[in-house]
C-alpha positions in Angstrom: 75.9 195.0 211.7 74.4 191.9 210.2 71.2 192.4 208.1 68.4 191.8 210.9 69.6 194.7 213.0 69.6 196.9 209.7 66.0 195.9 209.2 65.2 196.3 213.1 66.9 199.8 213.4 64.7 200.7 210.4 61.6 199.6 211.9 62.3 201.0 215.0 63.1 204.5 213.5 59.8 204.5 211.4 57.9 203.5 215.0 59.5 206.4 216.3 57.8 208.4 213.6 55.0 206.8 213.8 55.1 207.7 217.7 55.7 211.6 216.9 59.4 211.5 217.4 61.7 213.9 215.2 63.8 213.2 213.5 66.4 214.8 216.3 65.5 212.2 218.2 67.6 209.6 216.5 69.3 207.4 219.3 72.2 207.0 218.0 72.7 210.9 218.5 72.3 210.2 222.0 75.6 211.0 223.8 76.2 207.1 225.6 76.0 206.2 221.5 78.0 208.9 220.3 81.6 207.3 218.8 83.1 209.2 221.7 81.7 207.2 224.4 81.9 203.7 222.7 84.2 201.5 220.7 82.7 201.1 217.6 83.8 201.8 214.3 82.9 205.2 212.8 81.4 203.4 210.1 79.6 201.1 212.1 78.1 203.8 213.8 76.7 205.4 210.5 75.1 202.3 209.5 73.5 202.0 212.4 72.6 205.8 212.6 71.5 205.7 208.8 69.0 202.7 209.4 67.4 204.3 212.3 67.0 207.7 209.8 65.9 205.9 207.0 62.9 204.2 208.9 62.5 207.5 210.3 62.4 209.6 206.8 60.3 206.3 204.6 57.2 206.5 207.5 57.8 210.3 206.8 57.3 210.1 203.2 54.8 208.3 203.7 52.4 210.3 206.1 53.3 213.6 204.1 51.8 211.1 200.8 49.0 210.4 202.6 47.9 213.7 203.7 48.1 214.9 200.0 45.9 212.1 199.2 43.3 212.9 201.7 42.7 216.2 200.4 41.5 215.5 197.0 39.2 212.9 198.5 37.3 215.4 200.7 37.0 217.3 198.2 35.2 215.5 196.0 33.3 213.5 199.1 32.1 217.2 199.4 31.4 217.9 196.2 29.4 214.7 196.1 27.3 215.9 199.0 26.5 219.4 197.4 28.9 221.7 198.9 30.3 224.9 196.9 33.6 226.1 196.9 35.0 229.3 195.8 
């Protein structure tokens, strides 16, 4: 796998998040990818697996750290307007 499908397996993975897809969803867990059904290398098939999950799991971290972020900002945006929390 040269360098530019790592990078476009990674994108496409963290689409696929961005899209709602789980994680599960992975193509290369597909059975017509499955080593059993092609003749690729087990660790070509990894690579290629692993790039698709790490695009998956970065857009991940990154949603979950924006969600945190959000909440400390509404809370002050209400506080600012003269709400009361208890």
């Amino acid at each position: 796998m040269t360098i530019d499908e790592m990078v476009d397996l990674q994108k496409r993975g963290s689409r696929a998040r961005v899209l709602g897809f789980k994680l599960s969803d992975n193509p290369y867990l597909h059975p017509e990818r499955m080593l059993g059904h092609t003749a690729e290398a087990l660790a070509e098939w990894l690579a290629r697996y692993d790039a698709w999950k790490l695009g998956w799991e970065t857009e991940h971290a990154i949603q979950a750290v924006n969600r945190r972020d959000a909440v400390p900002f509404e809370i002050e945006r209400n506080r600012s307007r003269g709400a009361v929390f208890h």
